[in-house]
Each structure stands twice: as C-alpha cells, then as structure tokens.
C-alpha positions as CSV (number, residue, x, y, z in Angstrom):
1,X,-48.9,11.7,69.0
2,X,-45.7,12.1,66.4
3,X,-45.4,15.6,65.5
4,X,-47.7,17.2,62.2
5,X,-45.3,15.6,59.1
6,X,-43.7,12.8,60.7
7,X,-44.1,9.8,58.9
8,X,-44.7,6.7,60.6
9,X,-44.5,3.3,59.3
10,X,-45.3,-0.1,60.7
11,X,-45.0,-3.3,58.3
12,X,-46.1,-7.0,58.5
13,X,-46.2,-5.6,62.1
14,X,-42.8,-4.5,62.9
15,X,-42.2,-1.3,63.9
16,X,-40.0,0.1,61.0
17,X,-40.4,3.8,61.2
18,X,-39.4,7.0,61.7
19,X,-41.2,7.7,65.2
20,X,-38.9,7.8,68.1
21,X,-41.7,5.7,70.0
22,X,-40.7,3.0,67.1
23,X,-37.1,2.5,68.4
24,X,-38.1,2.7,71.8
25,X,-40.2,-0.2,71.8
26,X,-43.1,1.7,73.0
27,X,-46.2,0.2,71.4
28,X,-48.8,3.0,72.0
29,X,-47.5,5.0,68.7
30,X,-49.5,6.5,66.5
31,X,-49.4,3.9,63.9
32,X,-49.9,1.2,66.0
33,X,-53.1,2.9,67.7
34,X,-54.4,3.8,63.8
35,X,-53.5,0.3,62.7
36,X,-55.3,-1.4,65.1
37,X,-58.6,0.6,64.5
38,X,-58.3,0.2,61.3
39,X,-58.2,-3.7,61.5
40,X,-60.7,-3.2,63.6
41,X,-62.8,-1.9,61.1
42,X,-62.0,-4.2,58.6
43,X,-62.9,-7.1,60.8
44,X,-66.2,-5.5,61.4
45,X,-66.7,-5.3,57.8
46,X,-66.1,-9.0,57.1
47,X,-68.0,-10.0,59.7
48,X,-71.1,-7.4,58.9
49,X,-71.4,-6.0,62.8
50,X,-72.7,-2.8,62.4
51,X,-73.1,-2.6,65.8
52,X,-69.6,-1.3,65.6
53,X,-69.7,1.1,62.8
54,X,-72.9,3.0,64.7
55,X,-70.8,3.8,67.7
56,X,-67.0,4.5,65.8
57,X,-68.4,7.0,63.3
58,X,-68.6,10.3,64.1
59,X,-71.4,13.0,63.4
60,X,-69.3,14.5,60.6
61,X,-68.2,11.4,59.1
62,X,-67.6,11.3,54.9
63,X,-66.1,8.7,52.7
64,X,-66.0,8.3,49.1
65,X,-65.7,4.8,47.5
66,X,-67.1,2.6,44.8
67,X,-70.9,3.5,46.2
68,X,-70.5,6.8,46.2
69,X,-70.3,9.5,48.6
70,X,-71.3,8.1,52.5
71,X,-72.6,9.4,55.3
72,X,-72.5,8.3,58.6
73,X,-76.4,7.1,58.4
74,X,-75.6,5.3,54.8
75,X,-72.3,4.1,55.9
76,X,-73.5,2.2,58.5
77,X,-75.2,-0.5,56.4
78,X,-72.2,-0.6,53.4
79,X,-69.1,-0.7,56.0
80,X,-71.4,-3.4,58.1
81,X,-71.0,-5.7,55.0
82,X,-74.1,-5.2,53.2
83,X,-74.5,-7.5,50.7
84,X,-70.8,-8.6,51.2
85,X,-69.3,-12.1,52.0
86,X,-65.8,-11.3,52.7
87,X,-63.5,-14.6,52.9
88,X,-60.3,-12.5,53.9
89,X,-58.4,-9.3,54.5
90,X,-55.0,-8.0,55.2
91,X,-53.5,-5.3,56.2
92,X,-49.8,-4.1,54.9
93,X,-47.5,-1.3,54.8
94,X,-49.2,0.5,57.4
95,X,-47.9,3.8,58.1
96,X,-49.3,6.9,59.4
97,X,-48.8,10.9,59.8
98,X,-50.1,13.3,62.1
99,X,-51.3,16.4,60.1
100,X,-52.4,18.3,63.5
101,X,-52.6,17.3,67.0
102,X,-56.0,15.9,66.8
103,X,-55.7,14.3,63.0
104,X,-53.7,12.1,61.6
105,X,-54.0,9.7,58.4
106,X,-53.4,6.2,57.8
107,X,-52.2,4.6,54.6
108,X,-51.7,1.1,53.8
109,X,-51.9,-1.6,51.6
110,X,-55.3,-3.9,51.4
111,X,-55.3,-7.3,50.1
112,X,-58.8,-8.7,50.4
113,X,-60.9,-11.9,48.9
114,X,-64.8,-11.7,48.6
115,X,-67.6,-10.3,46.9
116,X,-70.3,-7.6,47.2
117,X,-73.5,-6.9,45.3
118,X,-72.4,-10.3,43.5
119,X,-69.1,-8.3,41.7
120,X,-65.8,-9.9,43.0
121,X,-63.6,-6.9,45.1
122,X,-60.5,-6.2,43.7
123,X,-57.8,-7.9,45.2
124,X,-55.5,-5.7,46.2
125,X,-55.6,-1.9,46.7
126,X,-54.2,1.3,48.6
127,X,-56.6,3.0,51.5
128,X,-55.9,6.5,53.4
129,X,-58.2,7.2,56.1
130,X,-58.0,10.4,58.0
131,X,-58.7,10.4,62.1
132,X,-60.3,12.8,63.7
133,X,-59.9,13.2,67.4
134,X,-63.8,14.2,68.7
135,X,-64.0,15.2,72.3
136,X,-61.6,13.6,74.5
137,X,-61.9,10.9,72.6
C-alpha cells in the first residue's frame, strides 16, 4: 500500500500517478485494487445484486447520500438498486490515497444515466469513498 499522503491517480485506465508501483508497471497498486472495487460496486448497483452488497459491507459501515444517512442493514436494499433502473455508468479520474496503513480513500469522477424513485440521477458527479481494511481482509 502507497505510504499515508501519497496521492495516486489512475485515468481512463492508465496508470498516471504518483505511486512508484505506477511506473513500474505493477498493476496491484492501490488505485488499481480501490478502482476495481469500486466498479465493482457500481456494477452491482446497476444490476440490483444485493447479494453483493450483504457480504462487501462491513459491520461499521456509514454513508451519507441523497437518502440520508445508511447503514449497512438500510444500505443493502438502496446500493442493490432499489427502485433504480440504471442504463449506464462510468468511472473517471480515479485516484486514491492511503491515510493509514489499513485506510485509504478513493475519489473519482461518476458519469451515470438512469433513474431512481422515478427522479432522473444527475449525470455527472464526484464520489470519495473511504476503505477500511477489517481483519485480514
């Protein structure tokens, strides 16, 4: 894992950043291991499989978003698409920073096309999501 501070940045999927693992071609950076759960997690959301969401939260998970504070027992229904016909997603900009050892957080650019609770999603937006390493996990 890049060191607490170090910015790292992958974009359109080239590695762009500052992370020595970037310019050594390595692919199992930190951004590149962040990115690809958190595409994960967006495909799970378009495709409403909450089957995923149950076992990738965590006990202590919280987010905040246009319903509200979540919990991992609420969460599980809105992240799984509830009420949401998503047509498409992308993910750009990506970078992330480790703030310890075991966290990190992931920034990035959203452009997405669909609806939810019958209200159009805005098109385009910027997400951070903070990992937490649980376990050995």
């Amino acid at each position: 894992m890049a060191r607490a501070g170090d910015p790292v940045k992958r974009e359109n999927g080239g590695k762009t950043g500052n992370n020595p693992a970037d310019r050594t071609g390595t692919s199992h950076n930190l951004t590149d291991q962040l990115g690809a759960l958190e595409e994960r997690s967006y495909a799970a959301w378009k495709s409403g499989d909450t089957t995923f969401w149950k076992s990738f939260l965590g006990d202590q998970f919280v987010a905040w978003g246009s319903a509200g504070r979540l919990d991992e027992r609420t969460a599980v229904p809105v992240l799984g698409g509830d009420e949401c016909q998503i047509d498409s997603h992308r993910l750009t900009d990506i970078q992330a920073t480790a703030l310890t050892a075991r966290a990190a957080v992931l920034t990035h650019r959203t452009d997405v096309n669909g609806v939810c609770h019958g209200k159009t999603l805005v098109p385009a937006y910027y997400t951070a999501t903070v990992f937490v390493r649980e376990g050995k996990q």
